[in-house]
C-alpha positions in Angstrom: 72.7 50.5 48.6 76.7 51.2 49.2 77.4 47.5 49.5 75.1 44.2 49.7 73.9 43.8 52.8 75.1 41.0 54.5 72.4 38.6 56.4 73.4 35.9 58.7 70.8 33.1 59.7 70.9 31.0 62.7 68.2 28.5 61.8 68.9 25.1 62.9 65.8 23.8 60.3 67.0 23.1 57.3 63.8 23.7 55.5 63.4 27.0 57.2 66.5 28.4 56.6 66.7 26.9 52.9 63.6 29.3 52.0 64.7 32.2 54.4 68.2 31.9 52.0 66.3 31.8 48.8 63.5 34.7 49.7 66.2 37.0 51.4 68.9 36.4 47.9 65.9 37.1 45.6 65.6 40.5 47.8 69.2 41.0 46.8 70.9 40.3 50.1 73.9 38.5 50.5 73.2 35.2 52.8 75.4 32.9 55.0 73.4 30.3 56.9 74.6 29.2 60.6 72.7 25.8 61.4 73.7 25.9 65.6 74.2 28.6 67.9 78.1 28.3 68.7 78.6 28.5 65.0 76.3 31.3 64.6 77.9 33.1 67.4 81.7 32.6 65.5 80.4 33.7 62.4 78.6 36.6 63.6 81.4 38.1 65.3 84.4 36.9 62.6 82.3 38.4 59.3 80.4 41.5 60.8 77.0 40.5 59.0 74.4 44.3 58.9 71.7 42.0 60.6 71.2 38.6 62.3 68.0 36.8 61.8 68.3 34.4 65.1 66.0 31.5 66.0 65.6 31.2 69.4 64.9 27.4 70.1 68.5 25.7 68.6 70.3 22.9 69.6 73.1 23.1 71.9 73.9 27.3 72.2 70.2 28.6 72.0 69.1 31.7 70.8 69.4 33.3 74.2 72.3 32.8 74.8 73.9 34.0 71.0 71.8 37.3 71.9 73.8 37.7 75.0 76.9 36.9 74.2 76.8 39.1 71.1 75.6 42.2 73.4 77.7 41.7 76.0 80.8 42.4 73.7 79.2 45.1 72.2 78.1 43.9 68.8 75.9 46.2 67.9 73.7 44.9 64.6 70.2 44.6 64.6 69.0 41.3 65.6 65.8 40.1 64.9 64.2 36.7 66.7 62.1 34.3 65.6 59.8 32.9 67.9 57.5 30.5 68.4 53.3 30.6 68.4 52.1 31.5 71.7 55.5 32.1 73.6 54.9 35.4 74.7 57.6 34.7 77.9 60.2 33.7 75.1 59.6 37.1 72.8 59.9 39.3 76.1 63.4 37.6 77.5 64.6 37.7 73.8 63.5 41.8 73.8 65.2 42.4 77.2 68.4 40.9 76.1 68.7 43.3 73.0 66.4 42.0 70.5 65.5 45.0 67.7 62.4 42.9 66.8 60.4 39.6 66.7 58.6 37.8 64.2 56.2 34.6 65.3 57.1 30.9 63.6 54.9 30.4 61.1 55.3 34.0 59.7 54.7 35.5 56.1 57.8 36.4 53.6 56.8 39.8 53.3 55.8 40.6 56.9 59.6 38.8 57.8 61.1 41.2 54.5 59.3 44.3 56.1 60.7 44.3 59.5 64.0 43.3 58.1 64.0 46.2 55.6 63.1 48.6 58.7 66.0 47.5 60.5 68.1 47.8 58.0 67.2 51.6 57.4 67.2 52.6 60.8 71.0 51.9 60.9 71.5 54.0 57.9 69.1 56.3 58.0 69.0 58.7 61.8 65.5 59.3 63.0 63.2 61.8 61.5 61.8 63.4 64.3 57.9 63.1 64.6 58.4 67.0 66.5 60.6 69.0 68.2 64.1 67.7 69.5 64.0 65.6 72.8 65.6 68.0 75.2 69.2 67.0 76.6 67.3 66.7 79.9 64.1 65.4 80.9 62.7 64.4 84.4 59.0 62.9 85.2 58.3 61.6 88.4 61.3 59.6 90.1 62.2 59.0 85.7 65.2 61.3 84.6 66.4 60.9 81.2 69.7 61.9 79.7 69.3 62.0 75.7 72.9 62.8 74.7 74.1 59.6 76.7 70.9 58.2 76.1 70.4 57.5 80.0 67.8 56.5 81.6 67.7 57.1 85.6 65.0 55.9 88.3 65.3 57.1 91.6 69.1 58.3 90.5 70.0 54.3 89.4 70.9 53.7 85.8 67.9 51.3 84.3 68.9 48.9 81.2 66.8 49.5 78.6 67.3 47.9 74.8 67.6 50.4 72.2 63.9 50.2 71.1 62.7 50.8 74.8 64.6 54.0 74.6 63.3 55.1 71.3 60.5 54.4 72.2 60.7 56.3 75.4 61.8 59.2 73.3 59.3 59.5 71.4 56.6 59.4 74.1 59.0 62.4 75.6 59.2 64.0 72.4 55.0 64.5 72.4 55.1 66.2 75.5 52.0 64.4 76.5 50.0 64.4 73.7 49.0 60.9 72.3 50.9 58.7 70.0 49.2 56.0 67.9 50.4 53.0 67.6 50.8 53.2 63.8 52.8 56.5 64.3 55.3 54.6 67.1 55.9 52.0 64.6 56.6 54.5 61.9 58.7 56.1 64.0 60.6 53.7 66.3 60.9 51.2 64.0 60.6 52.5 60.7 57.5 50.5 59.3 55.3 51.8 57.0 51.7 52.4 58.9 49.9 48.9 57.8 52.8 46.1 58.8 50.5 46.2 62.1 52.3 43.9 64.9 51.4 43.7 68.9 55.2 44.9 69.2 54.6 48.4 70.2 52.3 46.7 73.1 54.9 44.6 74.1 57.5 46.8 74.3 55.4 49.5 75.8 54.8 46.5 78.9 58.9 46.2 79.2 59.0 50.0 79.5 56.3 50.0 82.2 57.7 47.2 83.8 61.2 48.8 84.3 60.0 52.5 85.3 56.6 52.2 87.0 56.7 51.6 90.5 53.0 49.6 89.3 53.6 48.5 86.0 50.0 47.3 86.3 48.3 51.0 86.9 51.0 53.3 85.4 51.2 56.6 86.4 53.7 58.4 83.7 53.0 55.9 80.5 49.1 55.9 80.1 47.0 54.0 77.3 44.9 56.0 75.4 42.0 53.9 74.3 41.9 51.8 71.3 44.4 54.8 70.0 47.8 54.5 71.3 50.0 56.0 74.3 50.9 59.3 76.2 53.4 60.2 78.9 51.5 62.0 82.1 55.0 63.6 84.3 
């Protein structure tokens, strides 16, 4: 590492973000700890930490609203959202506002060390292809996608998509219709190694559908390939 990498915790339980502190300083990161959102929000724009580890359900400024607020002025570092048990509507909002990742409250150290570890290396590190170079222009049905802007058109209007969607979208483009596991996407989207199995390559696979199909529900371009992974049919 060039310099400690700095982590900033918006965790408004003191218990939880006591052992988050003490697991993440053992790892040799360096640690500040934000116990609301509106002081989370200062601090993560006045010190510039390399990733935000963001609870989602804090008192007064939640979660969502950090998220937004950082994005919308174009902070940039990966941001990774705790939610809780069961709240599958909560993981998808905090995805679609420019999430990087999610872990579910209660989670394990090393699963929560994993997925920070990945983020962390995908801003150093630039993707290593899994094939040839996505071409600066690709078009599938009413779907054209610009890679040097990183673009993403449907029937000629710009769609939003977080940085994972697109990566993700890429790397469906990149196999030129030939299936991707799901352990393979997560090695190469997010930078996991094959076993730190999550359902995130599912849900972010239904955020893609859900902006580009025209029936999320029976895609035509972004096809499951049984209890293997994905392929994109143009």
């Amino acid at each position: 590492m060039t310099h400690q990498k700095r982590i900033l915790v918006i965790e408004d339980n003191p218990d939880l973000a006591y052992g988050l502190r003490n697991n993440l300083e053992i790892e040799g990161y360096e640690v500040e700890v934000a116990k609301d959102g509106a002081r989370g929000l200062t601090r993560a724009k006045t010190s510039k930490p390399d990733l935000i580890v963001l609870d989602l359900m804090l008192p007064g400024m939640d979660g969502f609203r950090v998220l937004r607020a950082l994005r919308e002025e174009g902070h940039g570092m990966p941001v990774l959202i705790l939610t809780a048990r069961g709240e599958e509507a909560d993981k998808v909002r905090g995805l679609r506002l420019g999430a990087d990742d999610y872990v579910t409250k209660p989670f394990g150290v090393l699963e929560l060390l994993a997925r920070i570890e990945a983020l962390l290396r995908r801003v150093v590190e630039p993707r290593k292809n899994g094939g040839p170079p996505a071409p600066p222009f690709d078009k599938f049905g009413e779907i054209e996608v610009l890679t040097p802007s990183r673009t993403v058109l449907r029937d000629s209007a710009p769609v939003a998509l977080t940085p994972k969607e697109y990566d993700l979208l890429l790397a469906l483009i990149r196999r030129d219709g030939a299936c991707i596991t799901r352990s393979e996407l997560l090695v190469e989207v997010w930078g996991y190694s094959a076993e730190v199995m999550s359902r995130t390559v599912d849900t972010h696979v239904a955020e893609l559908r859900r902006k580009l199909e025209r029936d999320p529900a029976n895609p035509k371009h972004i096809l499951t390939v049984r209890k293997t992974g994905y392929r994109l049919a143009r």
